[in-house]
N, C-alpha and C positions, 0 to 999 in steps of 0.2 A: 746342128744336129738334125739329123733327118726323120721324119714322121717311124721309121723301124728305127732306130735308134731309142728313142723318144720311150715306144713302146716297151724297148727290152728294159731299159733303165728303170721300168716304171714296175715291170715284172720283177727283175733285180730286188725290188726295195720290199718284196712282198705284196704289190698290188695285185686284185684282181682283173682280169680282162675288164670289166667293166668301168673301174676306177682308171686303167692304163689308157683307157678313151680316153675316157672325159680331162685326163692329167694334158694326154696329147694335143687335144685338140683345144686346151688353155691358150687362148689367144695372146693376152695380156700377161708378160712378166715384169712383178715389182724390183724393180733395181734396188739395191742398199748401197750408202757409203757410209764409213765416218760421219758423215757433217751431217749425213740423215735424220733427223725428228722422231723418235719410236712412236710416239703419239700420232705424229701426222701417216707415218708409212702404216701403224694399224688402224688409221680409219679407213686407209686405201682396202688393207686387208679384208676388214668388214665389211667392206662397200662390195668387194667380189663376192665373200663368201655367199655374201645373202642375194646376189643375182645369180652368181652362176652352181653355189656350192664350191668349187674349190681354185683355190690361188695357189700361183708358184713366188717367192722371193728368192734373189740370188744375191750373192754378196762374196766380195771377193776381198780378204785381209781379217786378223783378229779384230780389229775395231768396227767393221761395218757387220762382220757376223754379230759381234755382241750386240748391235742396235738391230739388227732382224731380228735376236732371239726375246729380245725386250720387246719389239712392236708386236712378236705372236703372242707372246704373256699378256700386253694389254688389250690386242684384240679379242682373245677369250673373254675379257674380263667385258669388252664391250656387247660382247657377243650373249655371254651367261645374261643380260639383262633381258634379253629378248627369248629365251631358253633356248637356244643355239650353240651346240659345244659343237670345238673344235680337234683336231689329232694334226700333227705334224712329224710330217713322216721326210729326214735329214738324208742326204746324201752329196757328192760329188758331182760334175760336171764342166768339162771342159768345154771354155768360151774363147773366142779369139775377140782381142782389142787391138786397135789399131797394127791389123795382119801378127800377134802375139799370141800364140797358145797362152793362156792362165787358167788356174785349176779354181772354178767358187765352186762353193757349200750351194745349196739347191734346197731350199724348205717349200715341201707340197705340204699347203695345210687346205683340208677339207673337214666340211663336217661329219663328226661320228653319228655313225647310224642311230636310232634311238633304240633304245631295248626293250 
């Protein structure tokens, strides 16, 4: 997916321009399987959140989504200790694997603004 892709997709979900950057130009994205650790992929989580503010997770099958939707539960939970809340904002994305179109779930979690 290319940087204007990137951007619309991110407009798509409700982002603002500002958020559609910084979503963009996430360098690092957290892969999910199955066999994935929820604990371990939300320390990865948290480890992003708190350098850069916001992480992407992708996950491709009901079993690997269900361990990305557990690691953002517990990375809040890691996260609420340091008074750091988080928003995950869900959508689609088509990835090629091994030259295969396949459709993952796409979780942009950033943190919520304070109020």
């Amino acid at each position: 997916m290319n940087n204007v892709q990137l951007l619309q997709v991110a407009r798509a979900v409700g982002a603002s321009t500002e958020q559609a950057t910084r979503i963009q130009s996430t360098a690092e994205v957290l892969k999910v399987s199955t066999r994935s650790r929820p604990s371990a992929v939300a320390g990865a989580i948290a480890g992003v959140i708190r350098e850069s503010g916001v992480a992407e997770v992708q996950s491709i099958g009901a079993g690997a989504t269900n361990q990305a939707i557990k690691a953002v539960a517990i990375a809040r939970s890691y996260l609420n200790e340091e008074n750091i809340d988080i928003v995950c904002v869900p959508s689609f994305i088509d990835v090629s694997i091994e030259e295969e179109e396949r459709t993952a779930i796409r979780l942009v979690i950033e943190r919520r603004p304070e109020r």
